[in-house]
C-alpha positions in Angstrom: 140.4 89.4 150.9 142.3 86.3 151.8 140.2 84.1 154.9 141.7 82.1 156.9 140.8 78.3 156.3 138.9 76.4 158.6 142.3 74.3 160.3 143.9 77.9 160.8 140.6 79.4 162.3 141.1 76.1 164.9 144.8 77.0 165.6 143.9 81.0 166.5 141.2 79.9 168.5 143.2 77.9 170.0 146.2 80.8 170.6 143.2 83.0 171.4 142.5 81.0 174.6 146.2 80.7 175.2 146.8 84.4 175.4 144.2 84.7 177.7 144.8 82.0 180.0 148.5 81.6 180.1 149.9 84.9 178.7 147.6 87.6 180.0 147.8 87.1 183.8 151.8 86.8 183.5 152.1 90.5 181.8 152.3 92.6 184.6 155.1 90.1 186.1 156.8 90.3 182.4 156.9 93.5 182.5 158.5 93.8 186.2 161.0 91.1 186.2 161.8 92.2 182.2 161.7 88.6 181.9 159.1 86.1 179.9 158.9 82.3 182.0 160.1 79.4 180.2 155.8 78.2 180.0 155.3 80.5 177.7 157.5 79.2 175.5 156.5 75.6 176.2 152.9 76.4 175.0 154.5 78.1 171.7 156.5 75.2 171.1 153.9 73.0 171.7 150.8 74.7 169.5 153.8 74.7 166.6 153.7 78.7 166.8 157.7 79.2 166.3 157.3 77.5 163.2 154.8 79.7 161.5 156.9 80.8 158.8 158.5 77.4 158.0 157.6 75.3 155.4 155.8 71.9 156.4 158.4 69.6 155.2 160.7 71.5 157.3 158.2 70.1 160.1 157.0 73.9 160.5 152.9 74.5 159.9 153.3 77.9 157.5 149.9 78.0 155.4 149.5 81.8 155.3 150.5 84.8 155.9 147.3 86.0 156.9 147.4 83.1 160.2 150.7 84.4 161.0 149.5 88.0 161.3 146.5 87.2 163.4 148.5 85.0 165.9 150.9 87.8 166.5 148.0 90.4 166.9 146.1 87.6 169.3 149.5 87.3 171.6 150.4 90.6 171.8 146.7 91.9 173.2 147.6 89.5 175.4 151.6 90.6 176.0 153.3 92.5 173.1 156.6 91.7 174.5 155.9 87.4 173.6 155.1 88.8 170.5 158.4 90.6 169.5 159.9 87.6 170.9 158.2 85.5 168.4 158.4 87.8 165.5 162.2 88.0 165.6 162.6 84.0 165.8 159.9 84.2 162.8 162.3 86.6 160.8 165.2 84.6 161.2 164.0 81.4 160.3 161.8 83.4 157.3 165.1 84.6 156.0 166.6 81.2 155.7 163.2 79.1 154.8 163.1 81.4 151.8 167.0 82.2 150.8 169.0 79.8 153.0 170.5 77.1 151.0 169.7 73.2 151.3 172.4 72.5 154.1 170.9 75.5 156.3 167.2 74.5 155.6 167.9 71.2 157.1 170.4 71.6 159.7 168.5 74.3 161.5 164.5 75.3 160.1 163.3 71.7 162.1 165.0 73.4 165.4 163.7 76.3 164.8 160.2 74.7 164.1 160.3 72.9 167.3 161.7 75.3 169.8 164.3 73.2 169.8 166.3 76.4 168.2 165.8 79.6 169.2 166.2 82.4 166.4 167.4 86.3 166.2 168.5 88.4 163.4 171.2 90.9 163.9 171.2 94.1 161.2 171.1 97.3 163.6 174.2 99.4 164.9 175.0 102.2 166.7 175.5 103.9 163.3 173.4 102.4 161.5 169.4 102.3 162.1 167.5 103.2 159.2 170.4 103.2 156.9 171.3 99.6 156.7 174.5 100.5 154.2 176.2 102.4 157.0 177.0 99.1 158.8 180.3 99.0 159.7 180.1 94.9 160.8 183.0 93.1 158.4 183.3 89.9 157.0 186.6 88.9 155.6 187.0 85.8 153.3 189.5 83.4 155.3 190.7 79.9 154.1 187.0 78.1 153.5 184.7 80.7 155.3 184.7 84.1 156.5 185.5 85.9 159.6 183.2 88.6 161.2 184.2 91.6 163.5 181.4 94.3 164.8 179.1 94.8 167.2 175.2 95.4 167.0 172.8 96.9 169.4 168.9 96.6 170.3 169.1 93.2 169.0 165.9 91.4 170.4 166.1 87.8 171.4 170.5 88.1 172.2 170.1 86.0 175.3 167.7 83.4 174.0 168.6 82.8 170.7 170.6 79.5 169.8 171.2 81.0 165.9 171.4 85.0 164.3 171.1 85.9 160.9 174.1 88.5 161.1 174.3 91.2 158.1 178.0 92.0 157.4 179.9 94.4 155.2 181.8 91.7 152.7 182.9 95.0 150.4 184.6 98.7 151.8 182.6 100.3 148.9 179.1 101.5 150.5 177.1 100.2 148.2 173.8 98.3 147.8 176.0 95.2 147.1 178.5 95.5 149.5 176.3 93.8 152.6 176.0 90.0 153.1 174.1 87.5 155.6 175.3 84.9 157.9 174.2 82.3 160.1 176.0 82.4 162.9 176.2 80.4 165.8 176.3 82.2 169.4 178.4 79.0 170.4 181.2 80.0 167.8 183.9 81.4 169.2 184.3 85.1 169.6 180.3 85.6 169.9 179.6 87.7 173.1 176.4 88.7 174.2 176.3 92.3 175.8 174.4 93.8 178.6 170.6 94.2 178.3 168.8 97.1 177.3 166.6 98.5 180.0 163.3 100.2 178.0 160.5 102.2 178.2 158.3 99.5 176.9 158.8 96.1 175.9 160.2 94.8 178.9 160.0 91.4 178.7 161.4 91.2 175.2 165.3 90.8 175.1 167.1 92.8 174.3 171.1 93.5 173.8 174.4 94.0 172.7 175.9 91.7 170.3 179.8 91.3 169.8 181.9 89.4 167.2 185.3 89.4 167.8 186.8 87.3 164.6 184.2 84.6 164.5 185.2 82.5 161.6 182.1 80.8 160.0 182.1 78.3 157.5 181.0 79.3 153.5 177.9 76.9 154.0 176.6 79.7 156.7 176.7 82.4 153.9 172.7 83.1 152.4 172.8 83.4 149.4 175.8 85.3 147.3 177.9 87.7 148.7 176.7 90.9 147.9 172.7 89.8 148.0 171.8 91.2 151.3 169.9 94.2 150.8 167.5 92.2 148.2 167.1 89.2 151.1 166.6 92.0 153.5 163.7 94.1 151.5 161.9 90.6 150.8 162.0 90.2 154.6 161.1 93.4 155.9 158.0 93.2 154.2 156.3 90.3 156.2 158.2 92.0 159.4 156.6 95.3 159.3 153.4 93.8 158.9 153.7 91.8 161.7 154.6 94.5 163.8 151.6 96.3 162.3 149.6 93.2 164.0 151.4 94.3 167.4 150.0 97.3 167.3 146.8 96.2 166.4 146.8 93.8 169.1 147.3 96.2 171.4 144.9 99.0 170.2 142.3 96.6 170.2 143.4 95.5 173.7 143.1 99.0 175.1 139.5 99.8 172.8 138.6 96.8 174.6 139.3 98.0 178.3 138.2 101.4 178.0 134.6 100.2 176.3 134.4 98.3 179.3 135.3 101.0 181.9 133.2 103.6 179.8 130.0 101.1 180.8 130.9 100.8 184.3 132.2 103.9 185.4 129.6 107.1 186.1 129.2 110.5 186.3 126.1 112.1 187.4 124.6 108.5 187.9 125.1 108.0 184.2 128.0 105.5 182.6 130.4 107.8 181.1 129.6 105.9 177.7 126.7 107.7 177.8 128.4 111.6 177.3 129.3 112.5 173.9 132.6 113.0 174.2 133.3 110.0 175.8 130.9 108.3 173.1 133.4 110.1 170.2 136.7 108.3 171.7 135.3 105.1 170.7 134.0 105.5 167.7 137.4 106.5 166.4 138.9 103.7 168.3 136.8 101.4 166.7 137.3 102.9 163.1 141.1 103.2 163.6 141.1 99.8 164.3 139.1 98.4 161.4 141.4 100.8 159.0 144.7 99.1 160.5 143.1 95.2 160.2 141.9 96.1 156.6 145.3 97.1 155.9 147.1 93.9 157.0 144.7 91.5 155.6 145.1 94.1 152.5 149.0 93.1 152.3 148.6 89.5 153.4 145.9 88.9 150.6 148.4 90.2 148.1 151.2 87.9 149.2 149.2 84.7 149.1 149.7 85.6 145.0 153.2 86.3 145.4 152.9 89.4 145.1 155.3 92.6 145.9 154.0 94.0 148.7 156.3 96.8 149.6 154.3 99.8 149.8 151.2 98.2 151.5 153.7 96.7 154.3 154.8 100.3 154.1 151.1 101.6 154.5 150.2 98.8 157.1 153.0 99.4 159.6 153.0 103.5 159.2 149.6 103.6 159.8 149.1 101.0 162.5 151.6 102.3 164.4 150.5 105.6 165.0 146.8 104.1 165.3 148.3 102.5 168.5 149.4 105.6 170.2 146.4 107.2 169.3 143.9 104.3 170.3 145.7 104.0 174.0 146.2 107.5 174.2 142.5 107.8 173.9 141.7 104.4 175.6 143.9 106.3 178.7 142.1 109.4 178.9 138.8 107.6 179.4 140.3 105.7 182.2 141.5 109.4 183.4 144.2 109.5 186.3 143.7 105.7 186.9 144.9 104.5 183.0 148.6 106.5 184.1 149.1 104.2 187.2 150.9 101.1 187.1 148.7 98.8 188.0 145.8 99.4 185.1 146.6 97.7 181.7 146.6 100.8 179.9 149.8 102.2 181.0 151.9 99.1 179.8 150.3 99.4 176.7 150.8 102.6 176.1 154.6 102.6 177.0 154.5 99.1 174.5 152.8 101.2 171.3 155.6 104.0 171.3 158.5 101.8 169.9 156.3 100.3 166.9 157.0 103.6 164.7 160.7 103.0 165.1 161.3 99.4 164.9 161.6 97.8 161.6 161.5 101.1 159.8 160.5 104.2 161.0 157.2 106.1 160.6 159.3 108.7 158.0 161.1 105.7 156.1 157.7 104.2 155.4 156.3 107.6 154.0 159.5 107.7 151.6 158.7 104.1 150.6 155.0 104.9 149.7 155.3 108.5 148.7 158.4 107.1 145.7 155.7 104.3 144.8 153.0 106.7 144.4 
């Protein structure tokens, strides 16, 4: 397995007191007012986290995979909504640190490094989730660029984000090649951001409807060739649903954490409750589940530091974690009995957080086709 070196153990140590100090008191409040304050971003920004996945000489502090995994599992214990936030600003400046061309690299990865830029990625719509050819979002070649009608939806980061990596039919025929990806400014003309989403979980994350009503965008915005989409896109999703593998890990191990905790102080019959069998059986699994999922991600983020494909362990890591986390806080809950289904214990947001990570980024059924035809 792939450890992290001593620098990066510094920098989670130091995002490990960060989530605790700064983040972790505010996530009840994020979660009410649907709504993360602008000092959580300043501490981001200022420990270089939003430029994680950007190369160092685009003034970014990417050494590993493996750190970027464990700083998005250290945040979201702390708030999993920060740490959607930070994944989709990771995945847009990912997808043009590795395919944008030399103008893009320059003009915006140092903004985005900074905080300076802001980030989203814009692929979902309302008829097309998990099939990504179904996208119904055109771009049509005008005199030197391209002009993009469509909408999206459940596009995280709408509000915030400065820059979106936009996928775009460039071809009628529904075909692997027929989808290409922009950079497009939300300043351009005929960019309109929708309402917001209200959720079950992920409250603080933005959220919304995206609109492009002819925004014409200059052939230097194009990634790549037209047509290259859905190769850029499988590259990317890899590192994505890992990350949101670490979400849920971050949060199962949040919740393990509490309930251990409550199981020593609570009691029945003048005995702690982590004293009955039953009781004593809930965390064992907790634990184990928990070790399975963080085996799994350093698994897939000790293949990638070789350049490796990692499709089917991203595949593995995000399935499994997933579900770990519902399991994990639905057992972490039940020890906390009535009081882990009111508001004010941590358990309930967590729970309500854990239910979207087997949808986003691929459901739990896409990534059992994706293992099962690698098998």
């Amino acid at each position: 397995m792939t450890e992290l070196s001593s620098s990066e153990q510094r920098l989670i140590e130091k995002v490990r007191k960060f989530a605790a100090n700064e983040i972790a008191p505010l996530a009840a409040d994020i979660d009410q007012t649907s709504a993360i304050p602008s000092g959580i971003f300043k501490g981001m920004k200022k420990s270089g986290l939003l430029g994680l996945l950007i190369p160092k000489q685009y003034s970014g502090i990417f050494s590993s995979h493996l750190l970027y995994y464990q700083v998005i599992q250290e945040i979201a214990g702390a708030c999993a909504s920060c740490a959607l936030t930070l994944l989709s600003h990771c995945m847009c400046s990912d997808i043009i640190s590795q395919f944008g061309n030399d103008y893009q690299k320059q003009n915006w990865l140092p903004g985005l490094a900074s905080g300076r830029i802001i980030g989203g990625v814009c692929m979902t719509e309302k008829q097309a989730g998990s099939d990504l050819n179904a996208v119904q979002t055109a771009a049509r070649p005008v005199e030197n660029g391209f002009s993009i009608t469509g909408s999206k939806q459940f596009i995280t980061n709408g509000r915030l984000a400065d820059i979106f990596v936009v996928l775009a039919a460039t071809s009628e025929n529904k075909n692997f090649f027929s989808k290409t990806l922009f950079v497009v400014e939300k300043s351009m003309k005929g960019v309109i951001v929708g309402r917001s989403e209200s959720k079950m979980g992920f409250k603080g994350a933005d959220t919304r409807e995206m609109f492009f009503q002819d925004v014409v965008v200059p052939e230097k915005n194009l990634i790549r060739k037209t047509g290259q989409a859905m190769i850029i896109i499988s590259k990317i999703l890899q590192t994505s649903r890992v990350a949101t593998a670490a979400i849920a890990l971050g949060l199962a191990q949040k919740g393990f954490q509490l309930a251990r905790r409550y199981s020593k102080k609570q009691t029945r019959s003048g005995k702690a409750i982590a004293c009955f069998g039953g009781i004593q059986n809930y965390l064992a699994d907790m634990a184990t589940e928990t070790l399975c999922a963080r085996l799994l991600i350093e698994h897939a983020a000790a293949l990638q530091s070789q350049n490796k494909d990692i499709s089917k362990q991203a595949a593995m890591a995000k399935c499994f974690s997933s579900e770990m986390g519902c399991r994990v806080l639905s057992k972490a809950l039940n020890i906390h009995g009535a009081k882990g289904y009111i508001s004010r214990y941590e358990i309930e947001r967590l729970l309500r957080d854990a239910r979207l990570l087997t949808i986003i980024e691929g459901t739990s059924e896409i990534q059992r086709q994706i293992i099962a035809k690698s098998l």
